[in-house]
N, C-alpha and C positions, 0 to 999 in steps of 0.2 A: 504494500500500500504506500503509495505514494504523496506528502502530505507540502502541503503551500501555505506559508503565510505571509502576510502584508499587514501595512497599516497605515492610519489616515485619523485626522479628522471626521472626515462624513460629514461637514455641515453643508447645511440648503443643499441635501442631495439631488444629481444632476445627471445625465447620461454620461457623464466623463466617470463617474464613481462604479455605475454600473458596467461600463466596459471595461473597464479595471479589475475589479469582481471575477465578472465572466470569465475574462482571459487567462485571469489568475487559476480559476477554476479549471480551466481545460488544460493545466500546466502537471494536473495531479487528482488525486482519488479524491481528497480532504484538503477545505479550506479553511484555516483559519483568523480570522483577525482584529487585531489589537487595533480597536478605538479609543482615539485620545482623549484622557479625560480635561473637564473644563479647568482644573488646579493645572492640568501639563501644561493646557492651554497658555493658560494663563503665566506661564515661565517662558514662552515661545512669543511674549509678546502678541500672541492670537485671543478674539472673545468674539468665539459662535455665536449667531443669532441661538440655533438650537441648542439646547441644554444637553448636557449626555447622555442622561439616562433616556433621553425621547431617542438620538441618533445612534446609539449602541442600541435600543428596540427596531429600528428601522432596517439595521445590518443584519442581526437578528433572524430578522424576518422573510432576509433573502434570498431569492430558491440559491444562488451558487455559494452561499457561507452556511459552513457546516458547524462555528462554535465562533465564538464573537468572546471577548475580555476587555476589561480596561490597561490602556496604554495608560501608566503613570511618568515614566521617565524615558531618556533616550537611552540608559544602560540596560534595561532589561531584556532587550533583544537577544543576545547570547544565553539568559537562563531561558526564555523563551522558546528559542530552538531548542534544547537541551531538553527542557520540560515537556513540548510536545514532538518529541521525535521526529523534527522540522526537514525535509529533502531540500525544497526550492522557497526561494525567501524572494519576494516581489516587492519591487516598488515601481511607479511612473518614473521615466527617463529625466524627467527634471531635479534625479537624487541622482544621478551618475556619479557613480565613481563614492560616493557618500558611505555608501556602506559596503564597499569592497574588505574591510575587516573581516566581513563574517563570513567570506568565501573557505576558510580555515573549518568551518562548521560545517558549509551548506553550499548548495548551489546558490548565486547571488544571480537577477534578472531582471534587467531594468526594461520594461516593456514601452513604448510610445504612448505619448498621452492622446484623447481624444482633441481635435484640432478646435479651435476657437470657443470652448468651456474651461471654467474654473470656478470654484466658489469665489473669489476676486473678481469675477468678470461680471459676475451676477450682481453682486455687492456692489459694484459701479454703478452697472445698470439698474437696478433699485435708486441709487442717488440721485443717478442723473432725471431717472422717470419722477421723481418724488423732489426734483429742484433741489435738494437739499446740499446747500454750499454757505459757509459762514456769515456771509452777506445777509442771507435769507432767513438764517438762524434769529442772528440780532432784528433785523427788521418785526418776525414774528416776535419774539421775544418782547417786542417795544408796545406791538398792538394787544397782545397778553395783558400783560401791565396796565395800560389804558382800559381797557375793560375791566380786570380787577378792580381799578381807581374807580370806576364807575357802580360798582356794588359794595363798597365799601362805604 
């Protein structure tokens, strides 16, 4: 039996997440993966719109993940392998070269990413659709205020 793991974030899941998944799935019998929790997050300088516990249910959920866990840190990866008797260890090509350590354990395989998605690209596009730029911040912020002043 042949076993894959990977890991991510998951937020605002997207078809870039699920072709990731899939791929990773067709790479071996069993897939497993390590979703980042929002404290890892939060060391990585990242803060998901979605909370973990809802995107670790989501991954979960997914016909090609066979077991899902929390990612707490970037070192746990080798007891990871180790612990689930890991063959091929997957990430998106945008880790190149990142985690070639662990070829000492595993096969390492950095697959392509899906072309013009990203959780960032989403996130943008949310801003931009929803105007939301500091200019526009202050401005609401001023008419807030004015109203409050007015039921006060």
């Amino acid at each position: 039996m042949k076993r894959v793991i990977t890991y991510g974030t998951f937020d605002m899941f997207h078809i870039g997440h699920l072709n990731l998944l899939r791929r990773a799935n067709e790479l071996g019998d069993e897939l497993y993966v390590g979703v980042s929790t929002d404290e890892f997050n939060s060391l990585k300088n990242k803060k998901p719109f979605i909370p973990y516990k809802d995107r670790v249910e989501i991954i979960k959920s997914n016909k090609y993940v066979n077991f899902a866990f929390p990612e707490n840190n970037w070192e746990q990866k080798i007891e990871d392998i180790k612990k689930y008797n890991i063959d091929i260890f997957v990430m998106g090509d945008d880790w190149t070269g990142k985690f070639d350590y662990l070829k000492e354990y595993c096969q390492v395989v950095y697959l392509k990413r899906t072309e013009k998605i990203s959780t960032t690209l989403l996130k943008d596009r949310i801003k931009e659709y929803l105007n939301i730029n500091v200019e526009n911040l202050k401005k609401l912020k001023y008419e807030v205020d004015e109203i409050i002043k007015h039921f006060e």
